[in-house]
C-alpha positions as CSV (number, residue, x, y, z in Angstrom):
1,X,28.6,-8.0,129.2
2,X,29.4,-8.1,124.9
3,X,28.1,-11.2,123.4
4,X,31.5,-12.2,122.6
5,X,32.2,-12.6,126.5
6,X,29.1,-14.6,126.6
7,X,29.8,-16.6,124.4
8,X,33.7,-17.3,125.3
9,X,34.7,-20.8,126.6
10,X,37.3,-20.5,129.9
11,X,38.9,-23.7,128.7
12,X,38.6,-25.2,124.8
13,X,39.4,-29.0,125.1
14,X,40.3,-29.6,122.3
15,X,39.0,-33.0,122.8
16,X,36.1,-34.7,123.4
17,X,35.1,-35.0,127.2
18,X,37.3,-37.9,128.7
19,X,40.4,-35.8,128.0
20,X,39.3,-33.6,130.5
21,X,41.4,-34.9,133.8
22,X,41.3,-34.8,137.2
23,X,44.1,-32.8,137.2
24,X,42.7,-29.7,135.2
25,X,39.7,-29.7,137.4
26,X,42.0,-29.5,140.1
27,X,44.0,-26.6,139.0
28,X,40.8,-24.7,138.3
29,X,39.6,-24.9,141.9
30,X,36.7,-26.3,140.5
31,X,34.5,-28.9,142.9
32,X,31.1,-29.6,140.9
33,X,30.4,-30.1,137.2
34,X,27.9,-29.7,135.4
35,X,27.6,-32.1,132.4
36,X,25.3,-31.8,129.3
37,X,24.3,-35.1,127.7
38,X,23.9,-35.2,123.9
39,X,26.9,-35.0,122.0
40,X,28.9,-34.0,125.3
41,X,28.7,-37.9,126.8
42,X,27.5,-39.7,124.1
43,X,26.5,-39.1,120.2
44,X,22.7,-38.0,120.1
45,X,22.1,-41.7,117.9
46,X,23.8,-43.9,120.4
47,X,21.9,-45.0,123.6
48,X,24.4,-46.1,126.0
49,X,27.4,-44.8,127.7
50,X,31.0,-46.6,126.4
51,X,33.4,-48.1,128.8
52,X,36.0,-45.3,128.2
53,X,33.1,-42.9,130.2
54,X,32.2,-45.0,132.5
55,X,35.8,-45.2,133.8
56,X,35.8,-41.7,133.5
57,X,33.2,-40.6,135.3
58,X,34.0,-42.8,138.6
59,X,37.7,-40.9,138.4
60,X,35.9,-37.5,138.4
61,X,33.0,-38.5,140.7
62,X,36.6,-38.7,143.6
63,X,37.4,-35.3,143.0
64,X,34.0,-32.8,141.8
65,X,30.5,-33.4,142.5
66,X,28.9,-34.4,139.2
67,X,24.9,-33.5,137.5
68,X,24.2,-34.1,134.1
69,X,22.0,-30.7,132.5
70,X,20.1,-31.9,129.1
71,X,17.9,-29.9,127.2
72,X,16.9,-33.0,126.2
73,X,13.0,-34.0,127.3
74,X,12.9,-38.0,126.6
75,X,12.8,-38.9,130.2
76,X,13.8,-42.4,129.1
77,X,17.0,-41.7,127.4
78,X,17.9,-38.7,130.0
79,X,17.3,-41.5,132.9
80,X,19.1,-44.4,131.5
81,X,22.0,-42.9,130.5
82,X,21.9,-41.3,134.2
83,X,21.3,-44.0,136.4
84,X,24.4,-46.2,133.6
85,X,26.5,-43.2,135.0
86,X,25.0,-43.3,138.6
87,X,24.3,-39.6,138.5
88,X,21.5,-36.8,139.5
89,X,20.3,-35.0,136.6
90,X,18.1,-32.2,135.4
91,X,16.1,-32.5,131.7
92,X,14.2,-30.0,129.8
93,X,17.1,-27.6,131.0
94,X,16.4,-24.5,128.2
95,X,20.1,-23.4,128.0
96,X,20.9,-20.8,127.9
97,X,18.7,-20.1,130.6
98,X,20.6,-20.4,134.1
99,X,17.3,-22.0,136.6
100,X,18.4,-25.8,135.8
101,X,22.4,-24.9,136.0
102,X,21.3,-22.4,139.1
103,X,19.5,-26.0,140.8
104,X,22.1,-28.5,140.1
105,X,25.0,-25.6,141.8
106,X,22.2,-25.8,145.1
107,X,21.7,-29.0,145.0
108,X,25.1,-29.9,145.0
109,X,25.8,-27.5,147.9
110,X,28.7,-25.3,145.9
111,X,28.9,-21.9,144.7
112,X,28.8,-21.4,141.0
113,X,32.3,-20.1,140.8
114,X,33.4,-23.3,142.2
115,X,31.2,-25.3,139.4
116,X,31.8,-25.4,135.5
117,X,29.4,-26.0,133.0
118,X,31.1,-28.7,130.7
119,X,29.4,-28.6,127.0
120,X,30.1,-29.5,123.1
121,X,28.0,-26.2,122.4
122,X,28.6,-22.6,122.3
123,X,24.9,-20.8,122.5
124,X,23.4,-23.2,124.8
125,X,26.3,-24.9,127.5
126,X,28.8,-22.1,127.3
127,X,26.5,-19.4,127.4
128,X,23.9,-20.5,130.0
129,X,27.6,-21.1,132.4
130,X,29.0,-17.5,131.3
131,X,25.3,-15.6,132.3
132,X,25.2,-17.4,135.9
133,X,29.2,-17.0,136.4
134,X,30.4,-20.5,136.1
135,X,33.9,-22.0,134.7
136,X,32.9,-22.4,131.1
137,X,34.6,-26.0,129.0
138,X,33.7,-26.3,125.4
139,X,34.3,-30.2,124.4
140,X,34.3,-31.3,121.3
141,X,31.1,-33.4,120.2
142,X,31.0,-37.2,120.9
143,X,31.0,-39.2,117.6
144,X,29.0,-42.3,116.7
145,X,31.2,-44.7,115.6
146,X,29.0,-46.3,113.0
147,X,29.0,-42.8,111.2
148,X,32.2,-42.1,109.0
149,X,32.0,-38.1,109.0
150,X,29.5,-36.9,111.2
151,X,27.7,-33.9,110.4
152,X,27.4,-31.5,113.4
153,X,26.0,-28.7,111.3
154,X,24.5,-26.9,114.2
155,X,27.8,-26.4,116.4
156,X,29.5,-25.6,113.2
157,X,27.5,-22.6,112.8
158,X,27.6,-21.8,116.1
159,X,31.6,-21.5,116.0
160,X,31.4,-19.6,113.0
161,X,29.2,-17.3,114.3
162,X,31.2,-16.7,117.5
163,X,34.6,-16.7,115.6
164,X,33.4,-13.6,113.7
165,X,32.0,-12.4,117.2
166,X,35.3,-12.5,118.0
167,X,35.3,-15.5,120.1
168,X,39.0,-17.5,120.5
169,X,38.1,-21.1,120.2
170,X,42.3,-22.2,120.3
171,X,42.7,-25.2,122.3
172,X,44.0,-24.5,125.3
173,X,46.8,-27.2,126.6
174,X,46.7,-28.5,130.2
175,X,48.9,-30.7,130.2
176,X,50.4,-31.8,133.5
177,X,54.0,-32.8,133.9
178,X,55.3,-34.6,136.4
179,X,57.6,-33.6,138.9
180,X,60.3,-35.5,140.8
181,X,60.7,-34.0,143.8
182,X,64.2,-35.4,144.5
């Protein structure tokens, strides 16, 4: 498989996490996520989850079975913002390797082609979901508010990198219309 397979998003959001809907996880066939933590849920300097997430995360938890995936070690931070969401979760993960991803698919009793790796970056979420076969979604990084222009230096590279890989990073639109069925 070329690197630029690897490294290629099924679905660019576009958006930061919460504009991922029921709906588009629906039409995917898609019954588990797998969610990483910082910058995907919340900015790396905020502690908490917002509102808007919460609220979010109960109208996915009806539909896909849900584990949060951090590289992240702090137990602490991993754990509170796990147990604010009321979800199972993995730390110390090392994407782009696939054992944590490969656990959280048998623990949540799905196949991986039936579980997408949801992720704000390119050579640790979307890769470690492309090498084990999942649905691959590229978010965009959660902002802290108190920060005017934030500074994700790391993910820019990344894109860069992968764009002259040969990587698409479009947004793809999902929108769902909807139907009268008069």
């Amino acid at each position: 498989m070329s690197k630029r397979i690897l490294l290629q998003p099924d679905l660019v959001l576009g958006g930061t996490i919460t504009r991922l809907t029921p709906d588009t996880v629906a039409r995917h066939n898609l019954k588990g996520l797998i969610l990483d933590v910082d910058e995907t849920l919340v900015s790396i300097t905020t502690p908490q989850v917002s509102f808007e997430l919460k609220q979010w995360t109960i109208a996915m938890k009806q539909i896909a079975k849900i584990w949060l995936v951090s590289n992240n070690l702090s137990k602490s931070r991993i754990s509170a913002i796990a147990n604010e969401l009321d979800l199972p979760y993995f730390l110390g993960a090392k994407k782009p390797s696939r054992k944590k991803l490969r656990q959280a698919a048998e623990q949540m009793e799905l196949p991986v082609a039936q579980v997408a790796m949801v992720g704000d970056r390119l050579f640790t979420d979307v890769l470690a979901g492309n090498r084990l076969g999942m649905f691959t979604i590229l978010v965009e990084p959660m902002a802290d508010p108190a920060i005017l222009n934030p500074n994700h230096s790391i993910r820019n590279f990344e894109v860069w990198i992968s764009q002259k890989l040969g990587v698409s990073l479009a947004t793809q639109q999902h929108n769902v219309t909807n139907q009268n069925n008069s």
